[in-house]
N, C-alpha and C positions, 0 to 999 in steps of 0.2 A: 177861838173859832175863826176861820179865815173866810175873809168878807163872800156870798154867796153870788154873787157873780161871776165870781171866777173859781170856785168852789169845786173838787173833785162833782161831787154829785150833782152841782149845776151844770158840768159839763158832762157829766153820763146823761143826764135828762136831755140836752140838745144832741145826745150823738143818738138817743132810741128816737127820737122824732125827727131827726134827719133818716135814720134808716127806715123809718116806719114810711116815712112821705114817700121814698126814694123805692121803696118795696111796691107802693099803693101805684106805680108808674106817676105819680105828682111832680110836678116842678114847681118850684118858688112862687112861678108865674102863677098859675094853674091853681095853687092852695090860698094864697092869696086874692084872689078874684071869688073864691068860694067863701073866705071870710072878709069881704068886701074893704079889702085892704091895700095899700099899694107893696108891690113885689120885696121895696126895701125892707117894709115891715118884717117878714120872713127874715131875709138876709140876716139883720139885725139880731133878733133872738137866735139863728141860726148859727151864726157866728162869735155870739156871745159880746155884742155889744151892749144890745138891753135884756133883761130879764120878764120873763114872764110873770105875769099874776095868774092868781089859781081859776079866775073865769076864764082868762085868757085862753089858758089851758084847757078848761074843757073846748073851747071854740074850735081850738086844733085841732085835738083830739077828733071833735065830732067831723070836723071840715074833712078829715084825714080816713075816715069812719072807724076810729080805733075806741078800745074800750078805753076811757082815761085808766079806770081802776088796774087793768094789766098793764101799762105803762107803770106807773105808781111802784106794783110788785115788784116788775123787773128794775126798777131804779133801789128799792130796799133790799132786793139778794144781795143788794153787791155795797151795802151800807155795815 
């Protein structure tokens, strides 16, 4: 199994929450301030330097107003 950072699926998870943010009119700046974080933080999971944890995830999600659980879906169609 190839390490999950750099993971087919870890990178479809960062490209649905990139289009999701980027859908929402959000920017880096903008999503980050809502989860009281600095902009690099975004960048980083964004870009796939660091990896999310799954509260993480909901924080996005919610920061983002998405359902995690429909993210989730669309990351398993394509598993």
């Amino acid at each position: 199994m190839p390490k999950s950072l750099r993971s087919p699926r870890q990178h479809r998870l960062m490209e649905l929450l990139i289009a999701a943010r980027r859908g929402k009119g959000l920017t880096q700046a903008t999503l980050a301030e809502r989860l009281g974080k600095p902009q690099s933080y975004v960048a980083k999971y964004e870009t796939g330097e660091r990896r999310i944890d799954v509260i993480e995830f909901l924080d996005i999600t919610t920061a983002i107003g998405l359902d995690a659980a429909d993210i989730l879906a669309s990351l398993m169609e394509n598993h």
